[in-house]
N, C-alpha and C positions, 0 to 999 in steps of 0.2 A: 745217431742218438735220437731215439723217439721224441721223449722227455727233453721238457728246458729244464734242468736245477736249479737254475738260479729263480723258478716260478714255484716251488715247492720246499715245505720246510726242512723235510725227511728225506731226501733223495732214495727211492725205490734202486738208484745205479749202486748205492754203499752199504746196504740197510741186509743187516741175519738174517736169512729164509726164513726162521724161526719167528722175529719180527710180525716180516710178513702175511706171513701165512695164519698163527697163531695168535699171538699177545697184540698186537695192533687194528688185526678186526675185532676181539673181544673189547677190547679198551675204546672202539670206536660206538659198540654196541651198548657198552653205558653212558657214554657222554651223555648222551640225551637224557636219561634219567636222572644224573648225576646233577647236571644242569638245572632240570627240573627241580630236587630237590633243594637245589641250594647249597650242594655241599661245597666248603672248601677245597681246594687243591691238597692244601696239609693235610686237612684229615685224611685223603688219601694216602698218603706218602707215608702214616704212620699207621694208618691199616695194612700197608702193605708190608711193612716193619711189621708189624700184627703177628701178621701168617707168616713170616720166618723165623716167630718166635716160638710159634705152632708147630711150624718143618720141624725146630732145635729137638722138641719134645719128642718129636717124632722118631728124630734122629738117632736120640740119644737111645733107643732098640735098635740101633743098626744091623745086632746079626739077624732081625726080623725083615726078611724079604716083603710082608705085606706095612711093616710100621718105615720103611724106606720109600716103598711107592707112595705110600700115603702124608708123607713128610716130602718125596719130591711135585707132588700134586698143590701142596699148599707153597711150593715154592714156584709155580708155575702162574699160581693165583697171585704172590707178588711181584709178578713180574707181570700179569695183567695190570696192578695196581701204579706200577714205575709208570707204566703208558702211558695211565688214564692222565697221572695227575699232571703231566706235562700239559697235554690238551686241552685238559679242565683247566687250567691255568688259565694258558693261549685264550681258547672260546667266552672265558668266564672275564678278560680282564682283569685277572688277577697274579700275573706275571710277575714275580719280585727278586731279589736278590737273594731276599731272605730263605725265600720259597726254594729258590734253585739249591743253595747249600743245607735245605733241610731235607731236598730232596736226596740230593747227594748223603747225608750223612745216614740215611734212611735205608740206600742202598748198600752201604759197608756194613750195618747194625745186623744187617736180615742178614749177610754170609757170619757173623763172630756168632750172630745166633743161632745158627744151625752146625757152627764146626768147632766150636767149643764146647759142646754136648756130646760131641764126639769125644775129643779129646779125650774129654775127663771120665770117658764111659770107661777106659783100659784100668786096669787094676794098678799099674805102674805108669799111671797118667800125667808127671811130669815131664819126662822124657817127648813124650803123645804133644802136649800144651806147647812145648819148646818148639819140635816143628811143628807146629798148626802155628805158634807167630813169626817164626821164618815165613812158612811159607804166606802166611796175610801179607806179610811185608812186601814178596815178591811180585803178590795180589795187588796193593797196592799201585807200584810203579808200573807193573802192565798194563792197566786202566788206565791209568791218567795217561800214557802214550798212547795208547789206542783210540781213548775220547779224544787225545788231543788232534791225532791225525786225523779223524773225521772229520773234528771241528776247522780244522786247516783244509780241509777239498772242500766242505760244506761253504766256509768265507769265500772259497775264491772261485767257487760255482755261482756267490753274489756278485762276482767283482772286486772282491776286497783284497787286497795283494800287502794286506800290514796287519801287524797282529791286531787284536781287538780285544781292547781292553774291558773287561767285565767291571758290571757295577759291583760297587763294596756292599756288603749288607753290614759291615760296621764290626763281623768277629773274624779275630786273627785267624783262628784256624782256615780260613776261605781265601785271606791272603797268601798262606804257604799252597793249599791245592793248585789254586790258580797259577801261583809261580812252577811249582814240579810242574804243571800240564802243560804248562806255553815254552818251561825250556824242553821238554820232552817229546812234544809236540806240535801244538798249536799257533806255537810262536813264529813268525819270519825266516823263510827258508831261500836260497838262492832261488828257488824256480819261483817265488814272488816276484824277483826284481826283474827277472826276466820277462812274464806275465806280465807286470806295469809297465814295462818300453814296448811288448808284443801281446796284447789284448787278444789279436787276430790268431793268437795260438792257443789260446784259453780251450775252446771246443777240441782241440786235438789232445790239451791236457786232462782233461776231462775224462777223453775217451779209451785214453792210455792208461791212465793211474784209476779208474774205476774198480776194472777188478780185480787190482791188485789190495785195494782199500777195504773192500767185502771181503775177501780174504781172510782178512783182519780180524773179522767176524769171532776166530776160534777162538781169538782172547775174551771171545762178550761174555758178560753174566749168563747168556743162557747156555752158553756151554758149556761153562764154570758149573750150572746144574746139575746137567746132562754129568758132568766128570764127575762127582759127588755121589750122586745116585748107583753110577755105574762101580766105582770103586767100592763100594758100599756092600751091592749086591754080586760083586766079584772075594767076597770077604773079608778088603781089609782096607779101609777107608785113609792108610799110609798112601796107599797106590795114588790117592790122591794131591798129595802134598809135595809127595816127588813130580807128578807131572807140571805140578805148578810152577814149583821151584827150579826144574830141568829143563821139561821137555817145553813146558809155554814158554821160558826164557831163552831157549836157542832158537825156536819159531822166531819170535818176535825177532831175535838179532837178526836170523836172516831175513826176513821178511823187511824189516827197515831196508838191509842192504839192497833187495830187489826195489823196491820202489825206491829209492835215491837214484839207485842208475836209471829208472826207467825216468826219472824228472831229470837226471841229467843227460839223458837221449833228449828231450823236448827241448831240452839250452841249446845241445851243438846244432839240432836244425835251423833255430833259430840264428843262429851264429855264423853258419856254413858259409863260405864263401860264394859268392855267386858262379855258376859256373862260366867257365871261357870259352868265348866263341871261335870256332873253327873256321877263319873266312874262307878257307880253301872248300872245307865240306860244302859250305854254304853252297859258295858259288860252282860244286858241282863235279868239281877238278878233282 
């Protein structure tokens, strides 16, 4: 591993190509203006809320192949906006509790407001409404295990082998997120206990469960976009609601499965038995 993670916020080892490549240098390319100007972090978080209310509109012509691109464009811009504001936060000093659950509810607001325009565009749009909140729902619980498992490799790339408890910003709602993430994810798993008696296996857990972690990736918002756009401009923006509901939900289950066994290959070596010496090999006989 080139990289230390445990020296870096974002580990580049876990992080969407998409990330990468795209919404985190544009988000790096305003900091500095952003900073300059003085702006809050929130006001971020609620512009970027902004332009998903902008996508919805745009949305809501979905059988328009050019009012789709230009609705997934502005969804593209809130997802430059998710970045900044985290940064801007970090950089600015003004990291808060409050900040992080307004960030987060910022990020649920911009998908209800781009797939509820949808919904409602069908002529027989209750039926439409009914799965769009199924499928939010399954939206829901895929996120919070997916944050939660980054946030669980991210702690213990610092060394932290126990859950971590977030500060309260004082509204219930942040209390139940937090609880769904940490039992779904984030929370204490046996490869912790194992990690704090064997510290010296940390780098080899690291290097195992990396990409399987990235992986992970297909549950992120940005390809929650990318599926949206595409079903949209394939013609029938259902196609989307069943992948959510189906086909992201048997990913994720298998995908847990793989990464358990692969943390639980990192227990039995630690575990193994030492092997037994052969005096006779030794000595030659």
């Amino acid at each position: 591993m080139k990289q230390t993670p445990n020296t870096i916020a974002r580990p580049s080892l876990i992080e969407d190509p998409s990330n990468l490549w795209i919404v985190h240098p544009a988000a790096d390319r305003l900091l500095a203006p952003a900073l300059r100007l003085g702006i809050h972090p929130n006001t971020v978080s609620f512009t970027g809320m902004g332009l998903g209310a902008l996508a919805g509109l745009c949305y809501w012509q979905w059988q328009s192949p050019l009012a789709v691109l230009a609705g997934f464009a502005l969804m593209v811009g809130w997802h430059i906006m998710d970045g900044l504001d985290g940064k801007l936060a970090r950089a600015s000093g003004k990291a808060s509790p409050l900040g992080r659950l307004i960030d987060g509810l910022c990020d649920y607001f911009a998908f209800i407001f781009v797939l509820l325009p949808i919904a409602l565009s069908f002529a027989d749009w209750k039926p439409m409404l009914a799965l769009a909140l199924v499928s939010g729902a399954f939206h829901a619980v895929q996120s919070a295990w997916y944050e939660g498992e980054r946030e669980a490799w991210k702690r213990r790339a610092r060394g932290s082998f126990a859950t971590e408890v977030q500060a309260a910003s004082g509204m219930k709602i942040e209390g139940l997120y937090n609880w769904v993430e940490q039992r779904l994810g984030s929370g204490a798993r046996p490869i912790d206990a194992v990690l704090a008696r064997h510290p010296e296996r940390l780098e080899a857990y690291l290097a195992a469960t990396a990409p399987l972690v990235r992986q992970l990736s297909i549950l992120s918002a940005n390809n929650r976009t990318i599926a949206i756009a595409l079903a949209c401009l394939a013609g029938d923006p259902q196609f989307y609601w069943y992948w959510e509901i189906g086909a992201l939900t048997l990913i994720a289950v298998l995908m847990a499965a793989r990464l358990r066994r692969r943390e639980q290959g990192i227990a039995e070596v630690v575990h193994a038995p030492p092997p037994v010496l052969d005096l006779q090999q030794l000595r030659g006989e």
